[in-house]
DOLUMNU-452196 format. One record per residue (C-alpha): residue in three letters; z, x, y. Coordinates in Angstrom, 2 decimals, always signed. Layout:
// DOLUMNU-452196
paba residu = ALA c3 = Z c1 = X c2 = Y;
...
// end
This chain:
// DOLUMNU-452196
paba residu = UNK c3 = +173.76 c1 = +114.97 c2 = +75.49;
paba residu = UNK c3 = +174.91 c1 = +118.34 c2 = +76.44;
paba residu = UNK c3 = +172.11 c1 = +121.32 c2 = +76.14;
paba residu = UNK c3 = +172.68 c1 = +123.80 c2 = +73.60;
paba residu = UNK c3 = +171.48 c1 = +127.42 c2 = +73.96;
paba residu = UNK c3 = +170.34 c1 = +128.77 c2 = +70.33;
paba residu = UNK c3 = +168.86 c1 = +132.33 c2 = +69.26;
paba residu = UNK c3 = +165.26 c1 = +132.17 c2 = +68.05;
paba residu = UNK c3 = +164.83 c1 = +134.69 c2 = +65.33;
paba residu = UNK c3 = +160.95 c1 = +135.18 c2 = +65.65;
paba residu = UNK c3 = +161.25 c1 = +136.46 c2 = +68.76;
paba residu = UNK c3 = +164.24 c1 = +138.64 c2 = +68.73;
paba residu = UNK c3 = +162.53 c1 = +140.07 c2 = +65.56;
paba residu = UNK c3 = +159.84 c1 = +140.64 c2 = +67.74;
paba residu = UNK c3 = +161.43 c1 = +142.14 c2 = +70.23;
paba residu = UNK c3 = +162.98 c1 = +144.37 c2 = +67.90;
paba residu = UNK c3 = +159.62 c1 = +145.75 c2 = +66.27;
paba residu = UNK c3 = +158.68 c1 = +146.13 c2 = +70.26;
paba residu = UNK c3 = +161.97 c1 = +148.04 c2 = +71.34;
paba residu = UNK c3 = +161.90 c1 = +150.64 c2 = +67.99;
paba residu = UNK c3 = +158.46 c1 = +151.10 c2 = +68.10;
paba residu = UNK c3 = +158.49 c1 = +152.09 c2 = +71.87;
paba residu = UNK c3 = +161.97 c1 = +154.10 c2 = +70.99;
paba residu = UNK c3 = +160.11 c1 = +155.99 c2 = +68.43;
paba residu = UNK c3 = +157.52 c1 = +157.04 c2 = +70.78;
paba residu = UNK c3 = +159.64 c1 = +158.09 c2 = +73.09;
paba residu = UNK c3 = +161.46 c1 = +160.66 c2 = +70.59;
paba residu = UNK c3 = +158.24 c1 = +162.50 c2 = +70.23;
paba residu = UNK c3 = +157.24 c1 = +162.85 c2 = +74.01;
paba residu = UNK c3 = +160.33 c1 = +162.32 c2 = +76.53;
paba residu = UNK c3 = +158.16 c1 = +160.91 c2 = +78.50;
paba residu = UNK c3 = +160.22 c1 = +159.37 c2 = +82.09;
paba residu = UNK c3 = +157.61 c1 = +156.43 c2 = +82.26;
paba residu = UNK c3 = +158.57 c1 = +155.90 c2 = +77.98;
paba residu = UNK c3 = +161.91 c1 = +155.75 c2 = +79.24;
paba residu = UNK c3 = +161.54 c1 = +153.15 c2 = +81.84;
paba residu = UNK c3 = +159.62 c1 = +151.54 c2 = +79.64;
paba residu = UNK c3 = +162.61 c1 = +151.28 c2 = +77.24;
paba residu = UNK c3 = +164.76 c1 = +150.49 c2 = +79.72;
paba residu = UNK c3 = +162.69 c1 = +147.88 c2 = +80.91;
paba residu = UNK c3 = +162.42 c1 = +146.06 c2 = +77.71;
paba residu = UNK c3 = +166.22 c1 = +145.88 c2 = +77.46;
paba residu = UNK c3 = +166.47 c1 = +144.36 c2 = +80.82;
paba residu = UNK c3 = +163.80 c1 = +142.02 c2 = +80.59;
paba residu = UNK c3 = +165.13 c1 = +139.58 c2 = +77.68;
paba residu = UNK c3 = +168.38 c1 = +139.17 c2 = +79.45;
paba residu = UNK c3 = +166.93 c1 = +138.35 c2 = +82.98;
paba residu = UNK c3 = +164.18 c1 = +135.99 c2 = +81.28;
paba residu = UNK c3 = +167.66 c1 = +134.14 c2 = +79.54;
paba residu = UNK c3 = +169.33 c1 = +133.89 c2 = +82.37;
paba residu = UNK c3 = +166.18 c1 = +132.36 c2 = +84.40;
paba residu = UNK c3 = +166.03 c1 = +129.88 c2 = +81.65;
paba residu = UNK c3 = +169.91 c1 = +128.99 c2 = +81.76;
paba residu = UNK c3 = +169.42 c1 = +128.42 c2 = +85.25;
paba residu = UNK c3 = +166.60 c1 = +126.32 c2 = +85.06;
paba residu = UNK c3 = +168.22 c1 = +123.83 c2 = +82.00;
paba residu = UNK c3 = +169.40 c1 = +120.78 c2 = +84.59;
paba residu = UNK c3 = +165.37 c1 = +121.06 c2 = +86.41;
paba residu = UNK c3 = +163.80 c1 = +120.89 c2 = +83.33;
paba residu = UNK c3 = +162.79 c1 = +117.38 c2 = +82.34;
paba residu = UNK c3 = +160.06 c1 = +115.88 c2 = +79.89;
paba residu = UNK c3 = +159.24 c1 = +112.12 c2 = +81.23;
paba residu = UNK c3 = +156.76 c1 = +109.84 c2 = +78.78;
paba residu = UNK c3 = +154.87 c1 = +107.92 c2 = +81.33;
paba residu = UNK c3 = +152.61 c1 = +104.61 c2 = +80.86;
paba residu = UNK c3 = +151.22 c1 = +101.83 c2 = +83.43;
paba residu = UNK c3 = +153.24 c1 = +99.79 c2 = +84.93;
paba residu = UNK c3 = +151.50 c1 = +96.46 c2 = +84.18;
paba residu = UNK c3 = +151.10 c1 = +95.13 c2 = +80.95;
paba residu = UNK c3 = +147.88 c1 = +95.97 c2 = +79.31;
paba residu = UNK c3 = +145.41 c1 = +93.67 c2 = +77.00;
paba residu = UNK c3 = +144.77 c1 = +93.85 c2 = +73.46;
paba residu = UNK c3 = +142.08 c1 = +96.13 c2 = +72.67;
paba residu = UNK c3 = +142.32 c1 = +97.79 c2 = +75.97;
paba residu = UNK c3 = +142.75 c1 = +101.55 c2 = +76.02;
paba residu = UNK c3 = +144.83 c1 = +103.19 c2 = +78.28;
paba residu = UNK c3 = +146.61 c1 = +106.86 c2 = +78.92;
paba residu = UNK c3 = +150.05 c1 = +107.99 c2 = +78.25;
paba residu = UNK c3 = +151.21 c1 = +111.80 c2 = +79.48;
paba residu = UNK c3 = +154.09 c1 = +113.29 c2 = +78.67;
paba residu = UNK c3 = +155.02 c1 = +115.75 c2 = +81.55;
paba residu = UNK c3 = +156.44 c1 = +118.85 c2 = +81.41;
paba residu = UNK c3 = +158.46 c1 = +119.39 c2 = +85.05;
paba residu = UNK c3 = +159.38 c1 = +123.29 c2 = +86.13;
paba residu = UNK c3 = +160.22 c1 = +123.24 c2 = +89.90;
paba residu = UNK c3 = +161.30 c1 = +126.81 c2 = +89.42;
paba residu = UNK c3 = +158.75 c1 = +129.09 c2 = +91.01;
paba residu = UNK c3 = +159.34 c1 = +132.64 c2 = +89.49;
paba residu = UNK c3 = +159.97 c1 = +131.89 c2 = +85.99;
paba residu = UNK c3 = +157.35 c1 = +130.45 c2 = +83.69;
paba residu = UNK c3 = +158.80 c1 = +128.91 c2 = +79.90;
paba residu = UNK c3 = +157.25 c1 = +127.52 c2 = +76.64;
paba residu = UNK c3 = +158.12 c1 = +124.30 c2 = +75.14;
paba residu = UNK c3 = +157.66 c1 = +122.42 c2 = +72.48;
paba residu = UNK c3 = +157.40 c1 = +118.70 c2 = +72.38;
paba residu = UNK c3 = +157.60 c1 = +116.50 c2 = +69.71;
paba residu = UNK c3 = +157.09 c1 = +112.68 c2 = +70.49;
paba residu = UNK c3 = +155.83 c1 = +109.58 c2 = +68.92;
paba residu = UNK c3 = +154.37 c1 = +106.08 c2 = +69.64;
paba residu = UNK c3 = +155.17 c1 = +103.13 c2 = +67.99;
paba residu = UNK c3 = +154.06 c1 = +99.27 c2 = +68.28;
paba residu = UNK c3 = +157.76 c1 = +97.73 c2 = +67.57;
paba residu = UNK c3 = +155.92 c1 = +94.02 c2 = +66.85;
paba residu = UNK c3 = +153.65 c1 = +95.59 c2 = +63.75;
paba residu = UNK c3 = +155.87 c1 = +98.01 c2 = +62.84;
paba residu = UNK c3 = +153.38 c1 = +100.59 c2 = +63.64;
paba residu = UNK c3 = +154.07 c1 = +104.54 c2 = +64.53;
paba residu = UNK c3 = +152.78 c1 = +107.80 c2 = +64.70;
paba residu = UNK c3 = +154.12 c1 = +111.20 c2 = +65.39;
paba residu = UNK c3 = +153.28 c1 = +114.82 c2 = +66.87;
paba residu = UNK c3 = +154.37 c1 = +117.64 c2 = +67.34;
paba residu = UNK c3 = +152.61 c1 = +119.92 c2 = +70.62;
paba residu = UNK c3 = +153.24 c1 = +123.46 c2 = +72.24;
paba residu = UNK c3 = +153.04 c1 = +123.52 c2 = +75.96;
paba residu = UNK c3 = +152.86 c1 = +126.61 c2 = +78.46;
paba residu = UNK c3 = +154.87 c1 = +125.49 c2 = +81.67;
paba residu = UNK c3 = +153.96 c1 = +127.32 c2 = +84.35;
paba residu = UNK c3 = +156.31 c1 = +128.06 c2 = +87.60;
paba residu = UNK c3 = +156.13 c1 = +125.54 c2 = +89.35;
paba residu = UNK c3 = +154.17 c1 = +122.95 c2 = +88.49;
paba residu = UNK c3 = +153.96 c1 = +120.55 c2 = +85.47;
paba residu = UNK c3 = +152.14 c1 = +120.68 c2 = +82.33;
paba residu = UNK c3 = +150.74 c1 = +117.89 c2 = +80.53;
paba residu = UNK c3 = +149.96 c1 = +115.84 c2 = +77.32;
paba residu = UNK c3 = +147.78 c1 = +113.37 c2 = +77.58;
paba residu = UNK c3 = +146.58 c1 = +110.70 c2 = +75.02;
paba residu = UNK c3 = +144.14 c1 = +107.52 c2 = +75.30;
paba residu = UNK c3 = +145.38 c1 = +104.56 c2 = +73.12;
paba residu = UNK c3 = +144.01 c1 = +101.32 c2 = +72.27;
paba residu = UNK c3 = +145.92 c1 = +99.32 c2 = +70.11;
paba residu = UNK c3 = +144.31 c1 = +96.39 c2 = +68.07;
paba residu = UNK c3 = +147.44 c1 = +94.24 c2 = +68.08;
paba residu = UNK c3 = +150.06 c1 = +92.45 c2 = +70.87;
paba residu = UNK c3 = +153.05 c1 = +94.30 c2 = +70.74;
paba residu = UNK c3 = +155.58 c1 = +96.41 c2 = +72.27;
paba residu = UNK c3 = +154.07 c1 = +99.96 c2 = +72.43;
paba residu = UNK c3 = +156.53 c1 = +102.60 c2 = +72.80;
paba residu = UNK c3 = +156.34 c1 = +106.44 c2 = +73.85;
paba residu = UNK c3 = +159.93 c1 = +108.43 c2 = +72.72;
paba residu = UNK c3 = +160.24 c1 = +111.80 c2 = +72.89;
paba residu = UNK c3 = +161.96 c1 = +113.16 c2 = +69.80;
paba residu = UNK c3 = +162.74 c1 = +116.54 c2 = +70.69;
paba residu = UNK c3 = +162.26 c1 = +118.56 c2 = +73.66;
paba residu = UNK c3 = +163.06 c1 = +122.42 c2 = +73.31;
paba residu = UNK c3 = +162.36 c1 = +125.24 c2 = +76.05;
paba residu = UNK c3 = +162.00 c1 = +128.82 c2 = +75.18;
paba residu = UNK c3 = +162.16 c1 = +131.68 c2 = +77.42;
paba residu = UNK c3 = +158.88 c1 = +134.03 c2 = +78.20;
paba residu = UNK c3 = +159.74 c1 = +136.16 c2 = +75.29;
paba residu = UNK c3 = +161.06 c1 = +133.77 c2 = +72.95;
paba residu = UNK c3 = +164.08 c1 = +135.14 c2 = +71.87;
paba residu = UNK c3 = +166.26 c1 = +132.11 c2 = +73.37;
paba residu = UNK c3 = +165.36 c1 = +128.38 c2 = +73.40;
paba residu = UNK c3 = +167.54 c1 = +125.54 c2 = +75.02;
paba residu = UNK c3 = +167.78 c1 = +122.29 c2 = +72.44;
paba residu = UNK c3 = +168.47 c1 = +118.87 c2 = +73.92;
paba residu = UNK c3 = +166.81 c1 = +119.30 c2 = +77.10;
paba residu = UNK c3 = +166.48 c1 = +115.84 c2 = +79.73;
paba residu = UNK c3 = +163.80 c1 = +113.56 c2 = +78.58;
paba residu = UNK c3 = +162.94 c1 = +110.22 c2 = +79.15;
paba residu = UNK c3 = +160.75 c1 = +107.35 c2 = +77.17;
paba residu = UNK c3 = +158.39 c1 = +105.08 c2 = +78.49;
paba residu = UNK c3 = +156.95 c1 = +101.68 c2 = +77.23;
paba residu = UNK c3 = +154.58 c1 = +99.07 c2 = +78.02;
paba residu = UNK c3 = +153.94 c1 = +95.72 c2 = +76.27;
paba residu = UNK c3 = +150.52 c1 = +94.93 c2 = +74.87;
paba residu = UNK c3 = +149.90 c1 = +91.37 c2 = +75.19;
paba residu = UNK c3 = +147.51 c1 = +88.59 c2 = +73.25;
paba residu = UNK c3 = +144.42 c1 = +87.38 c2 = +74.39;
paba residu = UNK c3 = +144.08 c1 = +84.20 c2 = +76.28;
paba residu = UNK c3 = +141.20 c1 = +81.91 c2 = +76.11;
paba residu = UNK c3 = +141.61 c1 = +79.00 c2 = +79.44;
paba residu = UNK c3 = +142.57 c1 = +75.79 c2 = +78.01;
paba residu = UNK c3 = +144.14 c1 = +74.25 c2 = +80.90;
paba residu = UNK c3 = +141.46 c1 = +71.09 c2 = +80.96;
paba residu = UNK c3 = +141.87 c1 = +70.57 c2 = +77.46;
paba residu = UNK c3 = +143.78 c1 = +67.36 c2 = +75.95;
paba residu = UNK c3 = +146.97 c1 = +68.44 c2 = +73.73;
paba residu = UNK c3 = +146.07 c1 = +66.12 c2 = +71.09;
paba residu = UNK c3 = +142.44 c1 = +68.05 c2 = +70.58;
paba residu = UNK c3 = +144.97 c1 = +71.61 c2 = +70.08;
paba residu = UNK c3 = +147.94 c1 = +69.95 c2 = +67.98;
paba residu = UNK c3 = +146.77 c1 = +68.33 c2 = +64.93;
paba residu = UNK c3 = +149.07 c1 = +64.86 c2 = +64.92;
paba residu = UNK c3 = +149.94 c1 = +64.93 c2 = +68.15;
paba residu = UNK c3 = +151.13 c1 = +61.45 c2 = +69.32;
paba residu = UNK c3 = +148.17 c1 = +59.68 c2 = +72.26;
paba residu = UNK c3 = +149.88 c1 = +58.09 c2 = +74.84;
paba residu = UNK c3 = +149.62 c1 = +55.01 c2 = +73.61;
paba residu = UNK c3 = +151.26 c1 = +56.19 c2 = +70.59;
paba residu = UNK c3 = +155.46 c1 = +56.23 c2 = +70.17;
paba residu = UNK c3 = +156.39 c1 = +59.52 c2 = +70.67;
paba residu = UNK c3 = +160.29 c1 = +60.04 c2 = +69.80;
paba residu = UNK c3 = +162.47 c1 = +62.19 c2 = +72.30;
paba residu = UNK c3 = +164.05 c1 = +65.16 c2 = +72.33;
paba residu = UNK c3 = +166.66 c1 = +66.23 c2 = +75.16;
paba residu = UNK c3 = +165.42 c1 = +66.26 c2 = +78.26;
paba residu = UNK c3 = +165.45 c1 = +68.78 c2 = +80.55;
paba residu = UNK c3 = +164.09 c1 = +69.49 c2 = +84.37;
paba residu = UNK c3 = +163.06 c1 = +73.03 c2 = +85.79;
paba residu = UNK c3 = +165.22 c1 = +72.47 c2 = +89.15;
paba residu = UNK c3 = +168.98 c1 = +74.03 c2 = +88.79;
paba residu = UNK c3 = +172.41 c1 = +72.96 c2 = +90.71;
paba residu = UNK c3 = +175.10 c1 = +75.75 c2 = +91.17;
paba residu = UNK c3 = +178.45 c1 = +75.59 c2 = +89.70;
paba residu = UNK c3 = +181.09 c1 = +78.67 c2 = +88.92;
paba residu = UNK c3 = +180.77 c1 = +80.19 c2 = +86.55;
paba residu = UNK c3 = +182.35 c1 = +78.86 c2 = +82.92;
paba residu = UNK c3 = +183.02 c1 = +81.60 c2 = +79.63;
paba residu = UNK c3 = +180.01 c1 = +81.30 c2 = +77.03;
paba residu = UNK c3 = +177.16 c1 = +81.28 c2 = +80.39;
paba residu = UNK c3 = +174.74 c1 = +83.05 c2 = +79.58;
paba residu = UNK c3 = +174.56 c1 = +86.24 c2 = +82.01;
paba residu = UNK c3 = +170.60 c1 = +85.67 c2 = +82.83;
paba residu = UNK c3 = +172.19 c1 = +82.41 c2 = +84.37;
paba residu = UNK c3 = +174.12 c1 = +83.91 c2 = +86.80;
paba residu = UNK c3 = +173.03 c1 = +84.17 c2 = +90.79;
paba residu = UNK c3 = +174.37 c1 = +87.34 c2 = +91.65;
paba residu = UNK c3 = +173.12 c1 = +87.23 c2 = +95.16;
paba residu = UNK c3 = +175.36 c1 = +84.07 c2 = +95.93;
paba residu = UNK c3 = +178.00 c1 = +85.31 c2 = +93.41;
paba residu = UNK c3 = +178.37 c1 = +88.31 c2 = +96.10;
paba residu = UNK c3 = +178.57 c1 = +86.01 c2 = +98.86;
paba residu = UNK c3 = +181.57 c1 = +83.74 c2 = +97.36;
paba residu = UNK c3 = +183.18 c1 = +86.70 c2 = +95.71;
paba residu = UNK c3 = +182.98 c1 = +84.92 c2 = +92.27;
paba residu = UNK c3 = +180.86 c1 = +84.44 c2 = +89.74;
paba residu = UNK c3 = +177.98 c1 = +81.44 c2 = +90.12;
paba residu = UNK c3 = +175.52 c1 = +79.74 c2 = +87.75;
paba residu = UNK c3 = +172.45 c1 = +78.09 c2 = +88.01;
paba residu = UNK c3 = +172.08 c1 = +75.01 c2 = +85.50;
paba residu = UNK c3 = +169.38 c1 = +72.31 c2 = +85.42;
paba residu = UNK c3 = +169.45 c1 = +69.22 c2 = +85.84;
paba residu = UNK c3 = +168.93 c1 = +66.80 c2 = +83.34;
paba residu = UNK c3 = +165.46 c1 = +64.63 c2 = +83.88;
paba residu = UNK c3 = +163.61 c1 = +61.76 c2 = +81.83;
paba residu = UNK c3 = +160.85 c1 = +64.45 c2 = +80.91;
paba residu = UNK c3 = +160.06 c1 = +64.44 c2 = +77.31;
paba residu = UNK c3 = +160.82 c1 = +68.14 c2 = +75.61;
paba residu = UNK c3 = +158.48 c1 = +69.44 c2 = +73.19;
paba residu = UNK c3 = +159.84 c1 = +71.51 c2 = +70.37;
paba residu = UNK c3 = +157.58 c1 = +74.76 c2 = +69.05;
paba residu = UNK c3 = +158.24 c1 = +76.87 c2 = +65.96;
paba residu = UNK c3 = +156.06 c1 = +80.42 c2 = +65.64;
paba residu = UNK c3 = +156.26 c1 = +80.86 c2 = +62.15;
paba residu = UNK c3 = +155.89 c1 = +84.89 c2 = +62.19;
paba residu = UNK c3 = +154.74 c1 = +86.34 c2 = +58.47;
paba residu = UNK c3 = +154.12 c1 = +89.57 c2 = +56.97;
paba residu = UNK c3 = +150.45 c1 = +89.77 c2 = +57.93;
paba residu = UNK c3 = +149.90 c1 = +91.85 c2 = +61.38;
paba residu = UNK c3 = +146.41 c1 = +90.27 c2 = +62.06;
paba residu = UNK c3 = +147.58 c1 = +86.55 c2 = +61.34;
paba residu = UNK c3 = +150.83 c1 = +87.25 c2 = +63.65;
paba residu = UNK c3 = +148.56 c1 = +88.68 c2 = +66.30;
paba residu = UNK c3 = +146.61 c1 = +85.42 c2 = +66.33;
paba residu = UNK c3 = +149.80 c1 = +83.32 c2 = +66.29;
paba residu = UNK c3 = +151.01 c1 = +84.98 c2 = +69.47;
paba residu = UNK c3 = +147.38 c1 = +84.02 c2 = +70.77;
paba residu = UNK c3 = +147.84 c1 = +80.70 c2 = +69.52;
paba residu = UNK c3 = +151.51 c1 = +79.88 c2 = +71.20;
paba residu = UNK c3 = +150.57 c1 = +81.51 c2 = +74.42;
paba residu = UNK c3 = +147.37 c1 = +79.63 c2 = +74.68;
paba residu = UNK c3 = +149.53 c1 = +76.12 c2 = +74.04;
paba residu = UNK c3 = +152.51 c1 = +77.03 c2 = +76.03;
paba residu = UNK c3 = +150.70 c1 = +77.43 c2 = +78.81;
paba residu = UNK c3 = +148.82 c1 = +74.33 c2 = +78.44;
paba residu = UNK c3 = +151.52 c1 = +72.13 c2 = +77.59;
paba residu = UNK c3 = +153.35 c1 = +73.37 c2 = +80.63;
paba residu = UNK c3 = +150.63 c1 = +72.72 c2 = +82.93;
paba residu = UNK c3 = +150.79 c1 = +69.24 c2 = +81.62;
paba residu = UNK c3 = +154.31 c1 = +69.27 c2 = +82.17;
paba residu = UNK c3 = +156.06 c1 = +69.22 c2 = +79.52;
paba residu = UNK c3 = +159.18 c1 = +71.41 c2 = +78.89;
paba residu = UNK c3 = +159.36 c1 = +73.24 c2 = +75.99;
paba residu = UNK c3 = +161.79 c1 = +74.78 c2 = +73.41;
paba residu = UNK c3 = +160.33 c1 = +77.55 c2 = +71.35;
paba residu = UNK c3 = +161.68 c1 = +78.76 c2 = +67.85;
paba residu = UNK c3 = +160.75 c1 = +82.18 c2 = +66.20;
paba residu = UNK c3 = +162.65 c1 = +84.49 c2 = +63.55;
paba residu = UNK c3 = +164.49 c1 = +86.93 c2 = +65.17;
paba residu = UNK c3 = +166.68 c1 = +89.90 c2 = +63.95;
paba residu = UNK c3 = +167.89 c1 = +89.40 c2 = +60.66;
paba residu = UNK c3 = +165.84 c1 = +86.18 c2 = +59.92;
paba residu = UNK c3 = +168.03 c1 = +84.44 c2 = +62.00;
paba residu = UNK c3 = +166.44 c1 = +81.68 c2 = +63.88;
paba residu = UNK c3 = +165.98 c1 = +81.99 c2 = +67.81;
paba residu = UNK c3 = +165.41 c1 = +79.46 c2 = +70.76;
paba residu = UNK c3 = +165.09 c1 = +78.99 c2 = +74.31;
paba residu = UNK c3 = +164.17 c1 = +76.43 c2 = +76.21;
paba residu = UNK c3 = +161.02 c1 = +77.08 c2 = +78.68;
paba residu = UNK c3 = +160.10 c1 = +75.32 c2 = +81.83;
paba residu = UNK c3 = +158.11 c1 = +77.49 c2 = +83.60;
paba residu = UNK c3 = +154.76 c1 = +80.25 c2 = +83.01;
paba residu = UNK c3 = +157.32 c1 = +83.04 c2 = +84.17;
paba residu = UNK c3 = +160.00 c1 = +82.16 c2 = +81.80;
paba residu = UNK c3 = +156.96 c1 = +81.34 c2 = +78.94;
paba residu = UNK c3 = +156.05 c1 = +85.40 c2 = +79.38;
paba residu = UNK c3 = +159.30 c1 = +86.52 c2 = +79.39;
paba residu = UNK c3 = +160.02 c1 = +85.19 c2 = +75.97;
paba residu = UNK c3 = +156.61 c1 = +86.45 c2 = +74.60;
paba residu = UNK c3 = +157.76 c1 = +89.36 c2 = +76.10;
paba residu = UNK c3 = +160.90 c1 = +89.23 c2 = +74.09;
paba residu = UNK c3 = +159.29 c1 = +88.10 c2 = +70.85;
paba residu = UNK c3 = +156.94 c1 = +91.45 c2 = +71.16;
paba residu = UNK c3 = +159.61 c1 = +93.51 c2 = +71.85;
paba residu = UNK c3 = +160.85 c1 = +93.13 c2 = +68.34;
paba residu = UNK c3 = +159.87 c1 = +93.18 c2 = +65.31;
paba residu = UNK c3 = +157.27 c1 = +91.05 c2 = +64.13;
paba residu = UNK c3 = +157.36 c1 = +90.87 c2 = +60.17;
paba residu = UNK c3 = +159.03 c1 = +88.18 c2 = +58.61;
paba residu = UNK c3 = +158.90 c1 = +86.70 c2 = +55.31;
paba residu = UNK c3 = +155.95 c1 = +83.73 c2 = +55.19;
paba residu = UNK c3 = +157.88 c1 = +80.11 c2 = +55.29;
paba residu = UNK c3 = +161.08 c1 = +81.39 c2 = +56.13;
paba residu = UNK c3 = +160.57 c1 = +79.98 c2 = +59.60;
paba residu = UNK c3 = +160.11 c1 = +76.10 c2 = +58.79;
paba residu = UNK c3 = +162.91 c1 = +76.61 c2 = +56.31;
paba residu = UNK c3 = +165.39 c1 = +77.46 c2 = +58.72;
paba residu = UNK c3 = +164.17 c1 = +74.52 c2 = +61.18;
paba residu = UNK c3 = +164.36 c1 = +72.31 c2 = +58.43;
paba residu = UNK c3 = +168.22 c1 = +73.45 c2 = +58.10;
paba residu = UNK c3 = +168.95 c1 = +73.13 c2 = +61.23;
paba residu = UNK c3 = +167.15 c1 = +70.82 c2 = +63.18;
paba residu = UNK c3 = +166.49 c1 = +68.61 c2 = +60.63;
paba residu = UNK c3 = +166.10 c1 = +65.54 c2 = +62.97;
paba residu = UNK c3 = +163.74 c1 = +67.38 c2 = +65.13;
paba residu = UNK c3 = +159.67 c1 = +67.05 c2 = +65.63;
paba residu = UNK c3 = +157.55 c1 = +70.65 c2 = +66.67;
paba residu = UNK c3 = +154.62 c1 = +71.37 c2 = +67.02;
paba residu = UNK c3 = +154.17 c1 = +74.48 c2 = +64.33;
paba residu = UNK c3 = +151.74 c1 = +77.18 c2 = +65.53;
paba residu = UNK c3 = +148.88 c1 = +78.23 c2 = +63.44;
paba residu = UNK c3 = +145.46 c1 = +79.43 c2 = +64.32;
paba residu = UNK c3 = +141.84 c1 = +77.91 c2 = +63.34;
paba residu = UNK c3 = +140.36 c1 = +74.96 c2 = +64.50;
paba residu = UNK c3 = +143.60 c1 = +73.93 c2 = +65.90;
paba residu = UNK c3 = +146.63 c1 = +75.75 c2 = +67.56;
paba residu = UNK c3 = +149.31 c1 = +74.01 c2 = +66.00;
paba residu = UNK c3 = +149.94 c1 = +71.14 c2 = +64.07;
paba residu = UNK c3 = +152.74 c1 = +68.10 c2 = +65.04;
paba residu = UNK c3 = +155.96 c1 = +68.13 c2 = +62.57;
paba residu = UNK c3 = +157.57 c1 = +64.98 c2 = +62.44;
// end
């Protein structure tokens, strides 16, 4: 977005009140040093706006959060730094900026004055802790610099956002039996009806319109000079369906996200594959088929990177539409973690 230089009329008035009153004092006296002093003052404004036109492609405000993903109910620090490489011209700013958890739905704004010395940096810093899985966002809203006397300020200044996802508790179930999480889940000596079948290994093939374009091996596609897929292979592995029925409560989705984390991993250490249903955008109904603890997180990740609200039932509804054929297991939280749909 291109930078925009604006007037600020607090500080010309300012510097008007300054320049008359000094101008009136030197009417009375003719004082040399009253005179420099005036003259000064007149030079001052225009060298201070053209440090700070000079400065507007250096000037940056960058959110910054860890790296890593954090735990629920962990606190941790964002800043919001100010960058001035310049080292003989000093600037104001004001920052407004907000954080947000896109999964609740959750966000707060401020608004903060900063002196930026020459430079150096100057900082905001805030400790968060947020009570619920999510997507926690940092966006600045605004970033404005002002010169040291304030009668100029440059709008639309470089900035850059930061975000880190919050994720759900785990409690270690791997030793557990599925049947003692999923309320009417089939024994093994029980008929269990099949879904498609799937396997986690992949052959290569070119690549065909519709792929998906997380499918595609780009470092072979650069050897052959043409798009390449991976696929997988199909396998006699029974697939187990899953359906996160997201609601309107914050608290009961936060314990559903528990809930499906805790029983995707265990299912996939007992190697099953899985296909897991949420409401997505619009209350449309999402899938994707899992095989992996890598590819498990990357979907949670997904799921909390969006929001999280969705009308209570909606989700079964739509499964009953269109997969009416189909068993799942449908998360909940309590005694058990989900309970077997047939």
């Amino acid at each position: 977005m291109e930078k925009k230089l604006r007037p600020s009329l607090p500080g010309i008035l300012r510097f008007c009140i300054l320049f008359g009153f000094t101008l009136y004092i030197w009417s009375f006296f003719r004082s040399y040093l009253l005179f420099l002093a005036l003259i000064l003052i007149v030079c001052s404004p225009i060298v201070s706006l053209l440090l700070l036109w000079s400065a507007k492609d250096v000037l940056r405000a960058q959110a910054i959060l860890p790296d890593n993903r954090v735990g629920r109910n962990t606190e941790f620090f964002f800043n919001i730094s100010v960058r001035n490489p310049r080292r003989f011209a000093a600037f104001t700013a004001d920052v407004t900026y907000s954080w947000s958890n896109v999964f609740t739905g959750y966000s707060e704004q401020k608004k903060q004055h900063l002196w930026v010395a020459p430079g150096g940096s100057s900082e905001i810093k805030q400790l968060l802790s947020s009570r619920y899985a999510g997507r926690v966002e940092v966006r600045i809203e605004a970033f404005t610099v002002f010169d040291m006397f304030h009668m100029f300020c440059l709008q639309e200044c470089d900035k850059s956002d930061a975000y880190v996802i919050v994720w759900p508790a785990f409690s270690e179930t791997d030793e557990e039996e599925i049947y003692s999480c999923v309320e009417g889940f089939p024994k093994e000596n029980e008929t269990k009806r099949r879904g498609t079948d799937y396997n986690p290994d992949y052959e290569i093939r070119e690549y065909i319109p519709g792929d998906e374009l997380k499918s595609i091996h780009w470092k072979l596609s650069a050897k052959q000079e043409q798009l390449m897929v991976r696929e997988r292979l199909a396998t006699g592995r029974e697939k187990i369906n899953i359906l996160l029925p997201l609601s309107e409560d914050r608290q009961l989705n936060d314990g559903l996200m528990e809930a499906v984390y805790a029983l995707g991993r265990l299912l996939l250490h007992k190697e099953y594959p899985l296909q897991l249903y949420w409401p997505g955008r619009g209350e449309a109904l999402r899938g994707q088929f899992v095989a992996e603890q890598g590819e498990l997180e990357n979907v949670l990740g997904e799921i909390l990177s969006d929001s999280g609200l969705h009308r209570p039932g909606h989700a079964e509804a739509q499964m009953a539409v269109e997969h009416p054929a189909e068993s799942y297991i449908l998360i909940r939280t309590g005694a058990y973690k989900g309970a077997y749909i047939r």
